[in-house]
Chimera marker file (.cmm) of the C-alpha trace (Angstrom):
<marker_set name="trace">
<marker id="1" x="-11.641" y="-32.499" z="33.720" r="1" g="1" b="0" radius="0.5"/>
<marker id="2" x="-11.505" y="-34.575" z="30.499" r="1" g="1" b="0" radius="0.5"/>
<marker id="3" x="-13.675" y="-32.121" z="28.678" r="1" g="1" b="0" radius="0.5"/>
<marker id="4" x="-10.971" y="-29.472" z="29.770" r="1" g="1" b="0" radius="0.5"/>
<marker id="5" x="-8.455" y="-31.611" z="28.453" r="1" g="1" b="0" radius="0.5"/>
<marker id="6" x="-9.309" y="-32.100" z="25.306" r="1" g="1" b="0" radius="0.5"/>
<marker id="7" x="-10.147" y="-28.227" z="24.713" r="1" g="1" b="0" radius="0.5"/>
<marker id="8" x="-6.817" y="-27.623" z="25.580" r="1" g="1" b="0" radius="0.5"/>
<marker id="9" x="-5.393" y="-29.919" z="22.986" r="1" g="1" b="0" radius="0.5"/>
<marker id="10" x="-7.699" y="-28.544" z="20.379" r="1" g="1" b="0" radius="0.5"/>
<marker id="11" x="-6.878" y="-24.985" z="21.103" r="1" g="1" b="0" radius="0.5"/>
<marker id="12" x="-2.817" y="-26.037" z="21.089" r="1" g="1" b="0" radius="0.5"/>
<marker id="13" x="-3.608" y="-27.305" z="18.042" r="1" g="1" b="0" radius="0.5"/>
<marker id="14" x="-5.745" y="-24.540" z="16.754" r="1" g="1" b="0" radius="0.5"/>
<marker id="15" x="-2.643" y="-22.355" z="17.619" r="1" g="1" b="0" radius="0.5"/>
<marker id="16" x="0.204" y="-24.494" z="15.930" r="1" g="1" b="0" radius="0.5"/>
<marker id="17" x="-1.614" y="-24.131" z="12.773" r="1" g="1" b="0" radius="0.5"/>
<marker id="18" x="-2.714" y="-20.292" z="13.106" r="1" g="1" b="0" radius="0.5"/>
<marker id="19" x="1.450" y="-19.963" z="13.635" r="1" g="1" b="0" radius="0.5"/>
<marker id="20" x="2.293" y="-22.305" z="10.665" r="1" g="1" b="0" radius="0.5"/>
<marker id="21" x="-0.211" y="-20.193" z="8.652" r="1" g="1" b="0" radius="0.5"/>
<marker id="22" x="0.730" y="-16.313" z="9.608" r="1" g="1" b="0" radius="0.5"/>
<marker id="23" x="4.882" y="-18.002" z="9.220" r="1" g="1" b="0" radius="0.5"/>
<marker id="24" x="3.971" y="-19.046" z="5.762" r="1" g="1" b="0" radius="0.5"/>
<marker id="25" x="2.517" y="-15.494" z="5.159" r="1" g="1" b="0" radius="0.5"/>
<marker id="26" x="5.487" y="-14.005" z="5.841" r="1" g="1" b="0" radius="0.5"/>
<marker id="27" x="7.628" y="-16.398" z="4.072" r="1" g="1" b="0" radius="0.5"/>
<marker id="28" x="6.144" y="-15.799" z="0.389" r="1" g="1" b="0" radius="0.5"/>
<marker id="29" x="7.342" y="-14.545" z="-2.828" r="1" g="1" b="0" radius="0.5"/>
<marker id="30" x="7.960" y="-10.668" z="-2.276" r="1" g="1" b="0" radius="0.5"/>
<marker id="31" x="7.032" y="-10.000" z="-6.279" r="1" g="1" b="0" radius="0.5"/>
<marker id="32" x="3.592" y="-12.641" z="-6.562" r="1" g="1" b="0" radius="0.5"/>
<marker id="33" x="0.495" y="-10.931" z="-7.357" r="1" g="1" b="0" radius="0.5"/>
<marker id="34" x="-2.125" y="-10.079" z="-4.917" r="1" g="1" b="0" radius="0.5"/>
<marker id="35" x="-4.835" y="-12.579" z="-6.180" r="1" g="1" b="0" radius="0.5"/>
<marker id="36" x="-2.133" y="-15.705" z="-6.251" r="1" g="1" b="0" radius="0.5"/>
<marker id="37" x="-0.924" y="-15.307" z="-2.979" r="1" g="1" b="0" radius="0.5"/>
<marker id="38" x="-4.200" y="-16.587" z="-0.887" r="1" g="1" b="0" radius="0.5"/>
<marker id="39" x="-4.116" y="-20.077" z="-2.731" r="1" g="1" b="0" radius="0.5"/>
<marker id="40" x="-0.051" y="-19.660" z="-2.646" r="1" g="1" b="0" radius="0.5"/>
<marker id="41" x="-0.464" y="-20.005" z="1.278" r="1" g="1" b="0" radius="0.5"/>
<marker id="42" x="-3.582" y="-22.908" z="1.144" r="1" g="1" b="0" radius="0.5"/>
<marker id="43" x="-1.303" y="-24.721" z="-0.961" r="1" g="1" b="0" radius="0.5"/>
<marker id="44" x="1.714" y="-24.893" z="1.534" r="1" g="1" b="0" radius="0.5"/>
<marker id="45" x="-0.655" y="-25.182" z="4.289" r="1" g="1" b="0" radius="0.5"/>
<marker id="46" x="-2.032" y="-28.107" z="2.670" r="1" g="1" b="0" radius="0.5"/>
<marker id="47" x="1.481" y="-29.787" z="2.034" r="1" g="1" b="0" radius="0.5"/>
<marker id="48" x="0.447" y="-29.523" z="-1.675" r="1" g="1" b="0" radius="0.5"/>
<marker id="49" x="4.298" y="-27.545" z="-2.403" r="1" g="1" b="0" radius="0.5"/>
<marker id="50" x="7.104" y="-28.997" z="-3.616" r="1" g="1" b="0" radius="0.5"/>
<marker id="51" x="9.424" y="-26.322" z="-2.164" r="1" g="1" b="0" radius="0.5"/>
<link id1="1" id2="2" r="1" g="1" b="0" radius="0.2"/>
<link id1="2" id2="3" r="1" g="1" b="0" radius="0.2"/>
<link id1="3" id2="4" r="1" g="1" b="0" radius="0.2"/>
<link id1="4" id2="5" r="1" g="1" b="0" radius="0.2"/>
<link id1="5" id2="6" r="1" g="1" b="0" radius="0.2"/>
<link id1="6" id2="7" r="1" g="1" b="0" radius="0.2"/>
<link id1="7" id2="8" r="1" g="1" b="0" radius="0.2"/>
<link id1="8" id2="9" r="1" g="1" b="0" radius="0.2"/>
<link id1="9" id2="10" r="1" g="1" b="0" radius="0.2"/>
<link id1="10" id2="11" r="1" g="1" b="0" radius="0.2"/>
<link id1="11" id2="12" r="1" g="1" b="0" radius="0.2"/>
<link id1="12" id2="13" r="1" g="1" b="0" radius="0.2"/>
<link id1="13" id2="14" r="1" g="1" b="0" radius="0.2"/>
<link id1="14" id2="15" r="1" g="1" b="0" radius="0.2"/>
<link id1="15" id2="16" r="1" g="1" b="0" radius="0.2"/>
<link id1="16" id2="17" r="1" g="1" b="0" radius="0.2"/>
<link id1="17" id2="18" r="1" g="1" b="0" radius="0.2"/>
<link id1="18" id2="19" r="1" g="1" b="0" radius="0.2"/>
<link id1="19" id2="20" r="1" g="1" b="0" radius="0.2"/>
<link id1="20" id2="21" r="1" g="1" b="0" radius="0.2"/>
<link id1="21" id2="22" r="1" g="1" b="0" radius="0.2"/>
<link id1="22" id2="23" r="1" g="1" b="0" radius="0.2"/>
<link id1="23" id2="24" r="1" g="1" b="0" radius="0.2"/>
<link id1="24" id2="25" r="1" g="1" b="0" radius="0.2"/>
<link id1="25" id2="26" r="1" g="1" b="0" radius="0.2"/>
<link id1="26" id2="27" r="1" g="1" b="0" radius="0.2"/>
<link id1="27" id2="28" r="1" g="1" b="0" radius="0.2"/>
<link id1="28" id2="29" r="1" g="1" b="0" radius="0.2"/>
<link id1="29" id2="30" r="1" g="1" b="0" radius="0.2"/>
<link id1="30" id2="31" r="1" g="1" b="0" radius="0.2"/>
<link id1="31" id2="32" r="1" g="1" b="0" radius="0.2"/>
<link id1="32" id2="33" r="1" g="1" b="0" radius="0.2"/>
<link id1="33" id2="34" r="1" g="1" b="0" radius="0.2"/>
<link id1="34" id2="35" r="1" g="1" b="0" radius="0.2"/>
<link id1="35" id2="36" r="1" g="1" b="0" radius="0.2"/>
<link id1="36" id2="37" r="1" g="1" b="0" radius="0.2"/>
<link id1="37" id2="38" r="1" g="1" b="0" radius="0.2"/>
<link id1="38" id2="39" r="1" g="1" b="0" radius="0.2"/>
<link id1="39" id2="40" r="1" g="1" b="0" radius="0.2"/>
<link id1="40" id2="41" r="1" g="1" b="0" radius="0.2"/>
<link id1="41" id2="42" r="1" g="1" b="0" radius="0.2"/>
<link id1="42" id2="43" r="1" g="1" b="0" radius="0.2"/>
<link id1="43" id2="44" r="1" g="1" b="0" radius="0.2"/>
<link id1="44" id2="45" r="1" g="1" b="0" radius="0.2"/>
<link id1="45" id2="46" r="1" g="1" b="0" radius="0.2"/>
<link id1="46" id2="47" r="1" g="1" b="0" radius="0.2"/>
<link id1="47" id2="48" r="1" g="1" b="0" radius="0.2"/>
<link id1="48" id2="49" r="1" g="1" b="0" radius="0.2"/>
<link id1="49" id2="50" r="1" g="1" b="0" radius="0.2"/>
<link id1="50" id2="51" r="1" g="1" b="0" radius="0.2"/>
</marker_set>
């Protein structure tokens, strides 16, 4: 049961951040250049933004 458990928590986990990621996605700068916006999202995703 413990091994259950603890997927569980990994996969809530998993999911929080999948949601924080495709939010952030659809949060961005309408006019920012294809090639900035991948490292646009990393950086928010890695609390490296000051905005």
């Amino acid at each position: 049961m413990a091994d259950i458990e603890h997927m569980q928590e990994r996969l809530a986990q998993s999911k929080a951040q999948l949601l924080k990621a495709i939010e952030t996605m659809k949060h961005r700068p309408e006019d920012m250049p294809c090639d900035e916006r991948p490292q646009w999202v990393l950086e928010r995703l890695r609390g490296k933004s000051s905005d």
